[in-house]
N, C-alpha and C positions, 0 to 999 in steps of 0.2 A: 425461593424465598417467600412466595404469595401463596404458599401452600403452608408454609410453617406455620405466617402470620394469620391464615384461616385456622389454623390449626390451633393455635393460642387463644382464638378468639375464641370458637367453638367451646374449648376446655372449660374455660374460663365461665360462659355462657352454662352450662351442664354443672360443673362444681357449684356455682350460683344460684343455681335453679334457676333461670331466667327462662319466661318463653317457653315456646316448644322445644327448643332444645334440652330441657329437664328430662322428658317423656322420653328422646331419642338412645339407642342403645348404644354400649360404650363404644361396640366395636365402631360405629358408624361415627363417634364422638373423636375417634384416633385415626381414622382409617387420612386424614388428611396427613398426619406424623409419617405413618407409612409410605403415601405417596412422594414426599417428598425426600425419602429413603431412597425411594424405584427411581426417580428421577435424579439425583447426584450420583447411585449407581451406574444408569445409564450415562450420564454424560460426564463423568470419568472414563468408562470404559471405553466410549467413542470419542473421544477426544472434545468434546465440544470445548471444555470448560478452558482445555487449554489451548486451542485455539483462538477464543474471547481473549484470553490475555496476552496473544499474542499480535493478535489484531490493534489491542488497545496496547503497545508496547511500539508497532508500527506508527501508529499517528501521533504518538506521542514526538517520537525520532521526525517522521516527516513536519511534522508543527515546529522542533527544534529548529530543525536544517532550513525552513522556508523563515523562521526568525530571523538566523543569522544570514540569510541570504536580503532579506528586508534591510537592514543594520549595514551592509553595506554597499547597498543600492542599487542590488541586482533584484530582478522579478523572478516572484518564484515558479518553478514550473507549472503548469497549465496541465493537467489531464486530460 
């Protein structure tokens, strides 16, 4: 995501002519687009991405079940 949004900035900056970034070449003006390609490539393909949402699917469930375990006035497990 912090690759897009350099990436936007960049563009934006170069279309504008602002700055050094006018002077700089396209390829170097996209090359953040691209990386941010290689990297949802990679972590699709290793799973990372789904992982994170599995993780964050986990603490959601454990937040729920230590709720209802608060509600009726039991303590929630201790790790």
């Amino acid at each position: 995501m912090y690759l897009l949004l350099i990436g936007i900035v960049v563009l934006a900056l170069k279309y504008l002519e602002i700055g050094p970034v006018a002077t700089w070449n396209w390829w170097i003006v996209l090359s953040p687009f691209a990386l941010a390609v290689a990297w949802w490539a990679w972590a699709d393909a290793f799973g990372y991405t789904k992982q994170k949402e599995i993780d964050k699917m986990e603490k959601r469930k454990q937040a729920r079940i230590d709720k209802q375990r608060a509600a009726m006035g039991i303590l929630p497990k201790k790790k």
